[in-house]
C-alpha positions in Angstrom: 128.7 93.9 98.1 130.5 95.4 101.1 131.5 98.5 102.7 129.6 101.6 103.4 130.2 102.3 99.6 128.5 99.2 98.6 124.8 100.2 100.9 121.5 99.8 99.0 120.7 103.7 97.7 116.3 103.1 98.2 114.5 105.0 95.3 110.9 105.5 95.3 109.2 106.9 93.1 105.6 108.1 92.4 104.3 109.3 89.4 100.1 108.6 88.4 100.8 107.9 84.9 100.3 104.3 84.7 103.9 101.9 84.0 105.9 105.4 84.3 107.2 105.0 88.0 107.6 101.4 87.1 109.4 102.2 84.3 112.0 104.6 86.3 112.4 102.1 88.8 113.2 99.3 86.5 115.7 101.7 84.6 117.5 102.6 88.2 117.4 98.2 88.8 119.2 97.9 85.1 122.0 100.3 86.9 123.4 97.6 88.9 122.2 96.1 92.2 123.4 99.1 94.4 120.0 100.8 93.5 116.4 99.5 94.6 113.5 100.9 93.0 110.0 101.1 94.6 107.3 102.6 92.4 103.4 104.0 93.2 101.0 105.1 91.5 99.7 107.7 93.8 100.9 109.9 97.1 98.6 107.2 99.4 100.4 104.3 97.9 103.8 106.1 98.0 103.1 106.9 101.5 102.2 103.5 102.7 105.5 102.1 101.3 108.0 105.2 102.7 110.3 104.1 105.4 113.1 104.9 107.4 114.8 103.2 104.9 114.1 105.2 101.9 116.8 107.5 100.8 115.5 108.9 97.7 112.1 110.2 96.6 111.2 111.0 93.0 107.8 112.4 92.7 105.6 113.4 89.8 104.3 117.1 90.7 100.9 117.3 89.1 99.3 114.3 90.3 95.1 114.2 91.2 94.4 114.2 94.5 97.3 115.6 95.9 100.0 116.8 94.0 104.0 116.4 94.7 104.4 119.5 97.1 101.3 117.9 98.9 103.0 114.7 98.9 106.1 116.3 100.1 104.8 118.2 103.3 
């Protein structure tokens, strides 16, 4: 890969139904290698592994604990 066209697009995504965010990062992986997928099972997980070099969050909205909009403030 090279070019600004060819960057690493960073997905992560959270969703508390066990396998599920696994499953949407796997399917984003079978894409091609230009997409990284991260997953969590929770908004405390998620937010231990969210960095500057994250370009893409894909949350669940009713989680326990705190829910997506929670997760987004």
């Amino acid at each position: 890969m090279s070019g600004p066209t060819a960057e690493r697009i960073r997905v992560l995504c959270v969703d508390d139904e066990p396998g599920f965010a696994a499953l949407v990062a796997d399917a984003l992986a079978a894409e091609g290698e230009r997409f990284v997928g991260t997953a969590a099972t929770d908004a405390s997980e998620a937010l231990g592994l969210l960095s500057d070099e994250t370009d893409c969050v894909v949350s669940d909205y009713d989680m326990p604990g705190r829910d997506g909009l929670d997760f987004l403030r």
